[in-house]
DRENMAR-242470 format. One line per 2 residues: their letters; for each residue x, y, z of N, C-alpha, C, O. Coordinates in pm, 1 decimal, always signed. Layout:
A = X:Y:Z:X:Y:Z:X:Y:Z:X:Y:Z  ...;
This chain:
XX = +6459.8:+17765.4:+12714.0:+6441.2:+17622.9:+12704.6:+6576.2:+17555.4:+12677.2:+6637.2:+17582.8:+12573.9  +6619.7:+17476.9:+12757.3:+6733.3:+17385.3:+12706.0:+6757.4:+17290.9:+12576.6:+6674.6:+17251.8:+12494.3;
XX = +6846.5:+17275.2:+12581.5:+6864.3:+17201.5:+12387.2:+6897.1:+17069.4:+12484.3:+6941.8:+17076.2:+12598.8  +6861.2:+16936.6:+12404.0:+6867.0:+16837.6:+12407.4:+6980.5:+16800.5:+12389.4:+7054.6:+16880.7:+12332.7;
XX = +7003.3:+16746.0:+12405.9:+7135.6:+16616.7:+12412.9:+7201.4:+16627.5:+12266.9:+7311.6:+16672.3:+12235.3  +7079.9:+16561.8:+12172.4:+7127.8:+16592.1:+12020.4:+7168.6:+16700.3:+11956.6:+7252.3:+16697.1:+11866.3;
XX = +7085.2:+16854.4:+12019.5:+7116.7:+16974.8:+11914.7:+7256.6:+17010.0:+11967.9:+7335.2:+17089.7:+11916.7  +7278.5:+16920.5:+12104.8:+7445.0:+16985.7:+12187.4:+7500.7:+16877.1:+12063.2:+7582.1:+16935.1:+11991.4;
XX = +7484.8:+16785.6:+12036.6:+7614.0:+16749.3:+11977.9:+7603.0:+16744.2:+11818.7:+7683.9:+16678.4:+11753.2  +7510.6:+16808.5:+11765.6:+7479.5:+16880.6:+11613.1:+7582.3:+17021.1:+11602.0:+7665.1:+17056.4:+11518.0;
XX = +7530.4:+17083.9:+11736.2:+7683.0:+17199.0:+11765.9:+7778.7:+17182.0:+11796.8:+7864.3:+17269.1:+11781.1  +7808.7:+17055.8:+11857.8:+7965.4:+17057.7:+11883.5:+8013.9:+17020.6:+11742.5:+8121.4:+17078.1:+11725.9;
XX = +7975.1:+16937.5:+11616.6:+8012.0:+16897.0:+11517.1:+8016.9:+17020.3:+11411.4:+8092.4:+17060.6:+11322.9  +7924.3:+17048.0:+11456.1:+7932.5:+17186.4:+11361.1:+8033.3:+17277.2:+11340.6:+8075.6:+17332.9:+11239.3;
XX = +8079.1:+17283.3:+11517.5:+8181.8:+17334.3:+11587.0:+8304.9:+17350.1:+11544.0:+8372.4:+17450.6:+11521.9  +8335.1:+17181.8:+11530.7:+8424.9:+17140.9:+11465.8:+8498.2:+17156.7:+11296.4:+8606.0:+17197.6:+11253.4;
XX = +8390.8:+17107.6:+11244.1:+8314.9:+17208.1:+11106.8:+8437.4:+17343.1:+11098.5:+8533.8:+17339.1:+11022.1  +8415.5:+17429.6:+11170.1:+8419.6:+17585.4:+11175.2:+8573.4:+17606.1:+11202.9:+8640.5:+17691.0:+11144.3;
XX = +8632.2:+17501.6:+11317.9:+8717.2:+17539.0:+11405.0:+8729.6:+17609.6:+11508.2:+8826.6:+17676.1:+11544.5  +8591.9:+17589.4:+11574.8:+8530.8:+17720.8:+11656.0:+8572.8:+17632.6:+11784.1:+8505.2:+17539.1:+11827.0;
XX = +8706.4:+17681.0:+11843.6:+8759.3:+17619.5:+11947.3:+8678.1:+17656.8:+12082.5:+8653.0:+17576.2:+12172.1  +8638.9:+17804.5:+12080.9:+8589.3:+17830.7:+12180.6:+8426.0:+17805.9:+12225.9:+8385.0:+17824.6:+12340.5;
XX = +8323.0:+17749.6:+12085.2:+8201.8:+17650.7:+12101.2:+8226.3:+17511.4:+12138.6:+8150.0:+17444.3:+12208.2  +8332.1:+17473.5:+12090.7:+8343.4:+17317.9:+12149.1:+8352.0:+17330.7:+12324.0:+8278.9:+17278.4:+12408.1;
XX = +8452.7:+17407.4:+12339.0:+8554.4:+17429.2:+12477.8:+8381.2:+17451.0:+12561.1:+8373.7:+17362.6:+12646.4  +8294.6:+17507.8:+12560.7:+8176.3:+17534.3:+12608.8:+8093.1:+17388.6:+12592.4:+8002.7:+17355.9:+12669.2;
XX = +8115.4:+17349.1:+12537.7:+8024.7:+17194.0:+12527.3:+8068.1:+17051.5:+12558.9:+8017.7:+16942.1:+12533.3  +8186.0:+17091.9:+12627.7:+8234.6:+17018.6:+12626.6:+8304.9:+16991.7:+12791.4:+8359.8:+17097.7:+12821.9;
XX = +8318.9:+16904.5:+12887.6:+8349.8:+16913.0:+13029.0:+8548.8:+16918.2:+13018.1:+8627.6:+16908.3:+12924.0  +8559.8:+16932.6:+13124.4:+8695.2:+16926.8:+13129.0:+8803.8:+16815.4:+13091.5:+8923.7:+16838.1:+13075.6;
XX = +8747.1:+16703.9:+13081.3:+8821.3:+16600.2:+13101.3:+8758.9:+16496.3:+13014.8:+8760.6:+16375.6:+13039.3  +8700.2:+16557.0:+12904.8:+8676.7:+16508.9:+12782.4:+8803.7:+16435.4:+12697.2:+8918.8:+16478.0:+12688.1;
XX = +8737.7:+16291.1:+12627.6:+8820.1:+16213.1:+12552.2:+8751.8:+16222.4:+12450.4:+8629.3:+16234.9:+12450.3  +8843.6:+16216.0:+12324.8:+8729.7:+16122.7:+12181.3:+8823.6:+16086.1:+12127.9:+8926.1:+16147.2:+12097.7;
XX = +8763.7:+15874.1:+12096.7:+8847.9:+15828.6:+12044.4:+8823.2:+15790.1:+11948.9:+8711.3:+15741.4:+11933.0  +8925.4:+15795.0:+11831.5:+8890.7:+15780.9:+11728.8:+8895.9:+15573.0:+11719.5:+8995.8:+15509.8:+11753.7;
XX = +8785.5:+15516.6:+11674.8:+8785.1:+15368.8:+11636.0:+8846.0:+15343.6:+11519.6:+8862.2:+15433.5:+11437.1  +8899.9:+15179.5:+11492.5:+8913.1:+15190.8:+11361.7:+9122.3:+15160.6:+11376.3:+9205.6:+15165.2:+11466.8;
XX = +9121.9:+15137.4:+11257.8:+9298.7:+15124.2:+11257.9:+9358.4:+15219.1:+11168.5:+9466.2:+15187.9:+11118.0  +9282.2:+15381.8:+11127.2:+9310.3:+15427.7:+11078.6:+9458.3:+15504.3:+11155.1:+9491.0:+15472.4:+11269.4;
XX = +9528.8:+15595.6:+11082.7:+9651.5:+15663.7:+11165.2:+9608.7:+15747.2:+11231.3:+9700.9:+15808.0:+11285.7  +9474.2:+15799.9:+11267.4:+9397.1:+15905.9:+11351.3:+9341.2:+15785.3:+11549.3:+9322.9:+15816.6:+11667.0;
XX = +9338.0:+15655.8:+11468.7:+9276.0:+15567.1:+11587.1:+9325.7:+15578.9:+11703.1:+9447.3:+15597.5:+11706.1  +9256.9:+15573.1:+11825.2:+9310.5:+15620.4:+11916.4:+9225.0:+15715.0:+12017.4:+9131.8:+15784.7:+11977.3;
XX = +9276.7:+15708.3:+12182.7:+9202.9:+15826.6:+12253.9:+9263.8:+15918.8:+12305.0:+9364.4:+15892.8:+12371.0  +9219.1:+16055.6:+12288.6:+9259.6:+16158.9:+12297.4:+9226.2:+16240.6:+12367.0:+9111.8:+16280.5:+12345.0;
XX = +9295.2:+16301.7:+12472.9:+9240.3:+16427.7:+12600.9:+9209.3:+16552.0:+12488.3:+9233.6:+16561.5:+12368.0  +9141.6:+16645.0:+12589.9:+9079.8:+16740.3:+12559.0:+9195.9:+16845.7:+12470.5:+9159.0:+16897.0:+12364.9;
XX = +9319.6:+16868.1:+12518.1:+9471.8:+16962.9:+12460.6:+9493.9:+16902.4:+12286.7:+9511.0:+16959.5:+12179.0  +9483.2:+16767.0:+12327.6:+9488.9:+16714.2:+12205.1:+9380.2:+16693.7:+12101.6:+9386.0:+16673.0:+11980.4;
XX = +9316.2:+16701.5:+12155.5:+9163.0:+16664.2:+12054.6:+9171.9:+16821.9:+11979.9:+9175.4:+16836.6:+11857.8  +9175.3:+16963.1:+12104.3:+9148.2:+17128.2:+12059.9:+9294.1:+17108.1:+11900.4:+9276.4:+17169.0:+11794.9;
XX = +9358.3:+17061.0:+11911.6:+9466.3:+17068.0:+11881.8:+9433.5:+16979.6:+11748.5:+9445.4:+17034.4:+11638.9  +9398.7:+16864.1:+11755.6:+9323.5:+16834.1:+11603.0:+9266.9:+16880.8:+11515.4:+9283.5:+16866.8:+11394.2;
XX = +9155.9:+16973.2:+11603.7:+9031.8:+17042.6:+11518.7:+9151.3:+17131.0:+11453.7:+9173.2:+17115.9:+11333.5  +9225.9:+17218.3:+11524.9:+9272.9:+17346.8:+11477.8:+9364.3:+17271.3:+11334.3:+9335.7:+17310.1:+11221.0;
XX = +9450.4:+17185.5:+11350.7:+9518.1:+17138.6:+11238.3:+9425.9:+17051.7:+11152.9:+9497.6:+17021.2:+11057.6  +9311.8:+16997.6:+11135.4:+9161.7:+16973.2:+11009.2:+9142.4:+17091.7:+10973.5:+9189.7:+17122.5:+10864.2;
XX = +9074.1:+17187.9:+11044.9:+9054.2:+17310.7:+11017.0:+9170.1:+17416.9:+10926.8:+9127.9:+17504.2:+10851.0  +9288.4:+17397.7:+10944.7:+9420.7:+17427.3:+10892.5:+9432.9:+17397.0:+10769.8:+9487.6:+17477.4:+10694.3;
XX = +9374.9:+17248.7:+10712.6:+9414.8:+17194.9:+10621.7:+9298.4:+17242.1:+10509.6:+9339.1:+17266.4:+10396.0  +9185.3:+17252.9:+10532.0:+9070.0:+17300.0:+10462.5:+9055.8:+17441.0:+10385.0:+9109.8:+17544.7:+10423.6;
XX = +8995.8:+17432.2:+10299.5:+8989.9:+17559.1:+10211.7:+8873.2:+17683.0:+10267.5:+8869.4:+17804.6:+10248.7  +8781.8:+17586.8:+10345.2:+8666.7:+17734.6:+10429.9:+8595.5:+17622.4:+10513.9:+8473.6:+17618.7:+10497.3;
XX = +8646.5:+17533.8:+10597.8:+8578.6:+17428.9:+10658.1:+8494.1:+17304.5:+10615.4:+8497.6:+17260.8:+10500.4  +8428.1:+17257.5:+10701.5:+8400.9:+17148.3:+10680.4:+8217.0:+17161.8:+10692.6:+8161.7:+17232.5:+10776.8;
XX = +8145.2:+17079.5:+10591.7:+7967.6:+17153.5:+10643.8:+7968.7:+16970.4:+10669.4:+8034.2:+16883.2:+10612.4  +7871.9:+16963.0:+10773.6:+7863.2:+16842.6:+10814.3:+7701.3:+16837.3:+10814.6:+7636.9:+16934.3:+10854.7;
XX = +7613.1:+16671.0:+10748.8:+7470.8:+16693.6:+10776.4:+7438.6:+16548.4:+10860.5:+7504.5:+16451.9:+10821.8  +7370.2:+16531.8:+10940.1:+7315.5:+16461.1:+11036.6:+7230.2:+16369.6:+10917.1:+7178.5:+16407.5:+10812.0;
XX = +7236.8:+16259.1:+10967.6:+7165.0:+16163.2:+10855.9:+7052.4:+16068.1:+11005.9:+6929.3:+16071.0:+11006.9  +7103.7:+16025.0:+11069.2:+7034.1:+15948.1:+11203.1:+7088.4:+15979.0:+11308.0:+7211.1:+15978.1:+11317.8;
XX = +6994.0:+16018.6:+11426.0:+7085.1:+16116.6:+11545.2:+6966.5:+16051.4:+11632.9:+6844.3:+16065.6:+11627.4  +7034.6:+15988.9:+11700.2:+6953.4:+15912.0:+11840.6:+6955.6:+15929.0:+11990.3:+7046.4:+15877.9:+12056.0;
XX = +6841.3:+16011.9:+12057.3:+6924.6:+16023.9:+12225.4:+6833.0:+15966.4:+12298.8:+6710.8:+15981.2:+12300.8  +6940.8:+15863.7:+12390.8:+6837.6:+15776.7:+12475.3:+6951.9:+15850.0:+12607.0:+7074.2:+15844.6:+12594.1;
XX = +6886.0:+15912.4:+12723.2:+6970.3:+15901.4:+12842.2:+7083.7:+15984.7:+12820.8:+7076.8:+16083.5:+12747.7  +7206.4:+15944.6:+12890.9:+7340.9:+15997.1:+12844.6:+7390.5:+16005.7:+12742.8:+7496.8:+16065.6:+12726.5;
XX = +7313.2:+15937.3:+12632.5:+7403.0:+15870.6:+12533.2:+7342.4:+15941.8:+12395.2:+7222.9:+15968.9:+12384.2  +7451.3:+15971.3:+12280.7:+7370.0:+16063.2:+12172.8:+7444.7:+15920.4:+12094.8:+7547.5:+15864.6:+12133.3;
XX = +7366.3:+15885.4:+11984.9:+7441.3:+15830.4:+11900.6:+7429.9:+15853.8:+11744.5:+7321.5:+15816.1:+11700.0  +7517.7:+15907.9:+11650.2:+7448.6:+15949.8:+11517.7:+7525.7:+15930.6:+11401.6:+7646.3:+15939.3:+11424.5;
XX = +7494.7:+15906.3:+11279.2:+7545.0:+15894.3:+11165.6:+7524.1:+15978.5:+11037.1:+7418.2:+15982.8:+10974.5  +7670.6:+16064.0:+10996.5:+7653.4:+16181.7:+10966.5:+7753.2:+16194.1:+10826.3:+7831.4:+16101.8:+10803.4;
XX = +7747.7:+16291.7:+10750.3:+7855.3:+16339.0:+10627.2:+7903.8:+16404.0:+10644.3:+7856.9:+16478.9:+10729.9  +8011.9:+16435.0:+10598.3:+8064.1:+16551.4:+10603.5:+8132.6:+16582.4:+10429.2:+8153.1:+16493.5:+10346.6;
XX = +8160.2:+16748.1:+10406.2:+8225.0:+16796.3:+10276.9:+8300.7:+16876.3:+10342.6:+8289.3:+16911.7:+10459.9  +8429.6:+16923.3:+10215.6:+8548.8:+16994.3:+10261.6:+8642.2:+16969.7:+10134.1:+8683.9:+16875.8:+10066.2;
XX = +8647.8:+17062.6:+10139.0:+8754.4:+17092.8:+10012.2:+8889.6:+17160.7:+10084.4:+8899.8:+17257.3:+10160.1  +8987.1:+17070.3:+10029.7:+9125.4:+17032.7:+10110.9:+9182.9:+17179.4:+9991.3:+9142.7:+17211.9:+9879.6;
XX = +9294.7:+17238.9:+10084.7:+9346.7:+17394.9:+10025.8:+9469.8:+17340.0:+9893.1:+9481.0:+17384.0:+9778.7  +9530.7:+17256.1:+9945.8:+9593.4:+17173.0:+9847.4:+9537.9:+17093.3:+9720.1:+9613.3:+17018.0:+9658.3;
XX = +9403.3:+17111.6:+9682.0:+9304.8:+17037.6:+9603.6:+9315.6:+16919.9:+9614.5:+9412.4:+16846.6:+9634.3  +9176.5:+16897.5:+9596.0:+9089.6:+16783.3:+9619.5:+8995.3:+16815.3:+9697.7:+8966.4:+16933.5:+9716.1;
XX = +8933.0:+16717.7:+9755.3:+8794.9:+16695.0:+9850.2:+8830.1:+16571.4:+9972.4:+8887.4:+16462.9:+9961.9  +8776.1:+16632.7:+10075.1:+8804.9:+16551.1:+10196.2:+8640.3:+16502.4:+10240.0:+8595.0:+16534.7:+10349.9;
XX = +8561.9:+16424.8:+10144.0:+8458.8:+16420.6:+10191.3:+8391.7:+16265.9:+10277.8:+8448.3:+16160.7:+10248.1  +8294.4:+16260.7:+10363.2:+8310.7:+16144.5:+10443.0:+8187.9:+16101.3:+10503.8:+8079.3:+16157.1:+10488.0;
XX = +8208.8:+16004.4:+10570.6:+8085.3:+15926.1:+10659.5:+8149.0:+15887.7:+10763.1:+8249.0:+15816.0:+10762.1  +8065.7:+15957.5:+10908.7:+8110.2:+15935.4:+11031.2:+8009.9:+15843.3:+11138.2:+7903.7:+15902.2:+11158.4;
XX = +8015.7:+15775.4:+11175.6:+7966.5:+15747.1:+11278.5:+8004.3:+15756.5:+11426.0:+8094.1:+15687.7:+11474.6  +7918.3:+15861.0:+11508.0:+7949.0:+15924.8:+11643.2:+7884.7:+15886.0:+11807.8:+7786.6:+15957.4:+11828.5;
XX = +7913.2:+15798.4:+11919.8:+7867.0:+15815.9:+12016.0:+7915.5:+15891.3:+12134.2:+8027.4:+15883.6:+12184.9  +7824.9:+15958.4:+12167.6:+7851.6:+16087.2:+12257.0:+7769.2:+16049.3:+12383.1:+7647.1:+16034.8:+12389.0;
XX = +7857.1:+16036.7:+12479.2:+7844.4:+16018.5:+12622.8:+7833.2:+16178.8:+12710.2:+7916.2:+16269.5:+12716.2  +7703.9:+16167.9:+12767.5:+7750.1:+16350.6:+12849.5:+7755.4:+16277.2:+13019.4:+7726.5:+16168.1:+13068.6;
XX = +7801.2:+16387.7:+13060.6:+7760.3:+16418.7:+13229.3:+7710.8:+16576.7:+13222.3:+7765.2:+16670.3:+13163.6  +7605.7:+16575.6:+13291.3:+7516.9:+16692.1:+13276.9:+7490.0:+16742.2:+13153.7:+7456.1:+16667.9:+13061.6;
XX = +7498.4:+16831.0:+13144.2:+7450.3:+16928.3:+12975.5:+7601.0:+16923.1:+12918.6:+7625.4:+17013.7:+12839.0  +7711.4:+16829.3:+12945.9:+7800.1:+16865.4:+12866.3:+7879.8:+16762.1:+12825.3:+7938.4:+16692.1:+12907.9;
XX = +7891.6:+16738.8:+12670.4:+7999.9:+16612.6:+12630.3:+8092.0:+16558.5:+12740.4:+8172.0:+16644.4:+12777.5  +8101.9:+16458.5:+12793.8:+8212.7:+16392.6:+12833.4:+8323.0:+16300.4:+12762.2:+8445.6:+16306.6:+12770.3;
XX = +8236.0:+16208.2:+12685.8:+8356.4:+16114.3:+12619.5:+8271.1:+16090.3:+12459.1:+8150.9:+16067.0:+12471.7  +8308.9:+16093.4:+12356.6:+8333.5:+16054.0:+12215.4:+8368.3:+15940.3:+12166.0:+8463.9:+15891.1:+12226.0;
XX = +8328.8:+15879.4:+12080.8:+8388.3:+15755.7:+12027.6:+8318.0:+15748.1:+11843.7:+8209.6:+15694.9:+11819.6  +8384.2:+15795.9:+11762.4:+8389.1:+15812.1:+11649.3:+8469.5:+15724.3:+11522.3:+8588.0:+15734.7:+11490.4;
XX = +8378.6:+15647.3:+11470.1:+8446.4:+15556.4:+11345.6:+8397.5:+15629.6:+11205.2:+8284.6:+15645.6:+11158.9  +8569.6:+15679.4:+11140.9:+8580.0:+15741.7:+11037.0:+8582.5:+15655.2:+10902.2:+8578.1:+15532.6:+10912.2;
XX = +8586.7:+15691.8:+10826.7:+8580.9:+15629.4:+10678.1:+8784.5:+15604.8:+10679.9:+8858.1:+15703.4:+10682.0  +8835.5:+15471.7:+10678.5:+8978.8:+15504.4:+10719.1:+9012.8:+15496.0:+10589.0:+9108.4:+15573.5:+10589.0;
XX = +9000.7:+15448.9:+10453.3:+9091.1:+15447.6:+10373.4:+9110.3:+15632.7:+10331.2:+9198.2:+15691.8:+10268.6  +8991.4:+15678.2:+10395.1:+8997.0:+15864.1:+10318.1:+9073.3:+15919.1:+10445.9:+9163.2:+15990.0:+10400.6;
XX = +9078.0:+15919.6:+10550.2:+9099.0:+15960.6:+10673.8:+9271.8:+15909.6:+10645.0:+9353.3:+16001.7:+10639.4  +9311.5:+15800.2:+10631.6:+9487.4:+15769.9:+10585.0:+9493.2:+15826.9:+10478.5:+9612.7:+15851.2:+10462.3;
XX = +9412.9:+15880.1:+10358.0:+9498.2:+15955.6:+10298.5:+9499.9:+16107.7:+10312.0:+9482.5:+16202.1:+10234.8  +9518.5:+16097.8:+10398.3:+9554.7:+16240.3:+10445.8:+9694.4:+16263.1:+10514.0:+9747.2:+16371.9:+10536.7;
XX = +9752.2:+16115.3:+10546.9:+9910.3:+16080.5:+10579.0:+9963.9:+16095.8:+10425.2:+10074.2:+16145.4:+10402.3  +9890.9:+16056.5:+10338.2:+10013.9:+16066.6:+10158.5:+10127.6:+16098.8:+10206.8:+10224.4:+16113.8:+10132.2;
C-alpha cells in the first residue's frame, strides 16, 4: 500500500531529524528547493547540494539529533502542509528547541519544493 503524501513528509522530517541523507535523497525529486521564509540568516532558497549539505552541518551541530512531533499535518492534492516541534540538544550545551511551520509541494510520490518558516530569533542564534 502506498504512504500518503503526509507519512512521505513525516519521513522526510524525521529524516532530517537523523541526518539520514540517503532517506531524504529517496523522497525527494531531483531538482528539489526548500526555502527557508522569514529574515532569519537561514532565509532563503536552496537546491538540493545545498539543502543535503545543511542537514549534514544541523546534524553536525547536535548531540544525537533532532526528534521532531507533528502537531497539524494537512494533505489536500499536491500540497502537504504542517505545523510541527522539534528538540535537540546542541553538543556545545544548550537546547536547540523549536516550532516549524512546513509546505510541501510533490510531483508524483516525491517532494519537489519546501517552504518552511522557522522560529528566527532561535534559528539566528545559532550565528552567536
Amino acid at each position: 500500500m502506498p504512504k500518503s503524501k503526509k507519512q512521505l513528509v513525516q519521513q522526510y522530517v524525521e529524516a532530517v531529524g537523523r541526518g539520514d541523507i540517503d532517506t531524504v535523497l529517496s523522497l525527494v525529486t531531483d531538482d528539489y528547493t526548500h526555502e527557508f521564509l522569514g529574515s532569519t540568516f537561514l532565509a532563503g532558497t536552496r537546491q538540493l547540494g545545498e539543502v543535503l549539505e545543511r542537514i549534514s552541518a544541523f546534524n553536525a551541530a547536535l548531540l544525537s539529533g533532532a526528534k521532531f512531533t507533528f502537531h497539524d499535518l494537512v494533505e489536500e492534492g499536491d500540497l502537504v502542509l504542517g505545523i510541527f516541534s522539534g528538540e535537540s540538544e546542541l553538543k556545545g550545551g544548550g537546547r536547540f528547541d523549536g516550532v516549524y511551520a512546513i509546505s510541501c509541494r510533490f510531483r508524483g510520490d516525491r517532494l519537489h519544493a519546501t517552504k518552511e518558516l522557522v522560529d528566527t530569533k532561535l534559528a539566528d542564534s545559532l550565528q552567536g
